[in-house]
C-alpha positions as CSV (number, residue, x, y, z in Angstrom):
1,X,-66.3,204.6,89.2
2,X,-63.5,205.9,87.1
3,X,-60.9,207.8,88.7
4,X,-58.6,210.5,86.7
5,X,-55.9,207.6,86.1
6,X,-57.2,205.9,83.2
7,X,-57.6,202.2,83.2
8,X,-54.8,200.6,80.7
9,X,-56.5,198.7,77.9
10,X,-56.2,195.0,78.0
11,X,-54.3,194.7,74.7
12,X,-51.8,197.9,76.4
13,X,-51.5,195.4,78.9
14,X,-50.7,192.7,76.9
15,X,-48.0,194.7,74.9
16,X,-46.5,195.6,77.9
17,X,-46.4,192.1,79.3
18,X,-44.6,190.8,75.8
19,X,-41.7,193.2,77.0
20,X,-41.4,191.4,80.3
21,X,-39.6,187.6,80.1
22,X,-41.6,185.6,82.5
23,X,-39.0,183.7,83.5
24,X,-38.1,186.6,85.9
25,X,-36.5,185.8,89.8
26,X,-39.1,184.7,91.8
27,X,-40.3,188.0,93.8
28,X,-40.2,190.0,90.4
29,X,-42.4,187.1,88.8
30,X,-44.9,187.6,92.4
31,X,-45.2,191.4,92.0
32,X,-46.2,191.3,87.8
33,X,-48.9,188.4,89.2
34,X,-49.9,191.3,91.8
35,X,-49.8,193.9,89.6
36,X,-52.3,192.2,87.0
37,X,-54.7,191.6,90.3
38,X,-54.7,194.9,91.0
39,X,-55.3,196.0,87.7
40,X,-58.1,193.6,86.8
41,X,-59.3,193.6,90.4
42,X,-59.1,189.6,90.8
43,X,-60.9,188.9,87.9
44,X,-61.2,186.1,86.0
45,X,-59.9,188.3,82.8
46,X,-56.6,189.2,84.9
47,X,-56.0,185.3,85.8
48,X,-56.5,184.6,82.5
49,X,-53.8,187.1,81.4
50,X,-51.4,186.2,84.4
51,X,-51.6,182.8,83.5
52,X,-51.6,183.2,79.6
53,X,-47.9,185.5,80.1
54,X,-46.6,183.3,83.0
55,X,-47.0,180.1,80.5
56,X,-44.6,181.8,77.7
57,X,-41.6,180.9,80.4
58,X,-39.6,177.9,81.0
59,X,-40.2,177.7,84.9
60,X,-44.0,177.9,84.2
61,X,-46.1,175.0,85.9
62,X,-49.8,174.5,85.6
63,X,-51.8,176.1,88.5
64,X,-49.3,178.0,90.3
65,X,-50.7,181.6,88.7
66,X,-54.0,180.4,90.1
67,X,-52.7,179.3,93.3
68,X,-50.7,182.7,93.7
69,X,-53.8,185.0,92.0
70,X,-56.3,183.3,95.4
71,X,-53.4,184.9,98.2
72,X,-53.8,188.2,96.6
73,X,-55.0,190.8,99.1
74,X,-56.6,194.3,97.8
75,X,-53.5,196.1,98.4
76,X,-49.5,195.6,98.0
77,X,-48.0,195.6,94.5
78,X,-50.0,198.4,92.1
79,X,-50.4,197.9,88.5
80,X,-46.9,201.0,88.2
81,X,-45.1,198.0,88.3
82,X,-45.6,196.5,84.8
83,X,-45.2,199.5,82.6
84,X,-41.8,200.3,84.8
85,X,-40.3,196.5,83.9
86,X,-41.6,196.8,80.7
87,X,-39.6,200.2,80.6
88,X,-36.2,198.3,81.8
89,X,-37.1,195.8,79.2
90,X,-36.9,198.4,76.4
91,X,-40.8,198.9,75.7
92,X,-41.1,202.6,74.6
93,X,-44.0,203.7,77.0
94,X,-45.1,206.7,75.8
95,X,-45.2,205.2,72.1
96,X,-47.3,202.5,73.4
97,X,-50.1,204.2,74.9
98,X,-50.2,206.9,72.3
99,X,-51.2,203.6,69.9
100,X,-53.9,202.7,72.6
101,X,-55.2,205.7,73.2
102,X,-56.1,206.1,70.0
């Protein structure tokens, strides 16, 4: 069921994420949690990720992603939202999914 957007490679989404300081304010650090559910549809995979970026801050604590990745509705924060703070973070976009498309 592939729709004309193409579906980011994990390790895209992992560059992107290593652009992104997860140590961000609190609604910012929300949205990149909802973002990953949207993209990885609430799987296991995507709460891995979430958790595995959240961890690299200093705030992190141990179940929160989980606890926050369970609340997530279907709908609200879309997966645009990583590649744009990656993009105020300095990632180079285009450069970074002509490497993954590859």
């Amino acid at each position: 069921q592939r729709t004309v957007d193409r579906l980011t490679p994990t390790g895209e989404v992992e560059e992107l994420l290593g652009h992104i300081p997860a140590d961000l304010p609190y609604q910012e650090w929300v949205s990149v949690l909802m973002a990953l559910h949207d993209r990885f549809g609430g799987s296991k995979e995507g709460l891995a990720l979430a958790d595995r970026w959240s961890a690299s801050g200093a705030k992190y604590r141990k179940g929160e992603v989980a606890a926050k990745w369970r609340s997530f509705k279907r709908n609200g924060v879309s997966w645009a939202t990583i590649p744009a703070l990656a993009r105020q973070n300095g990632a180079d976009l285009s450069d970074i999914a002509r490497r993954w498309a590859a």
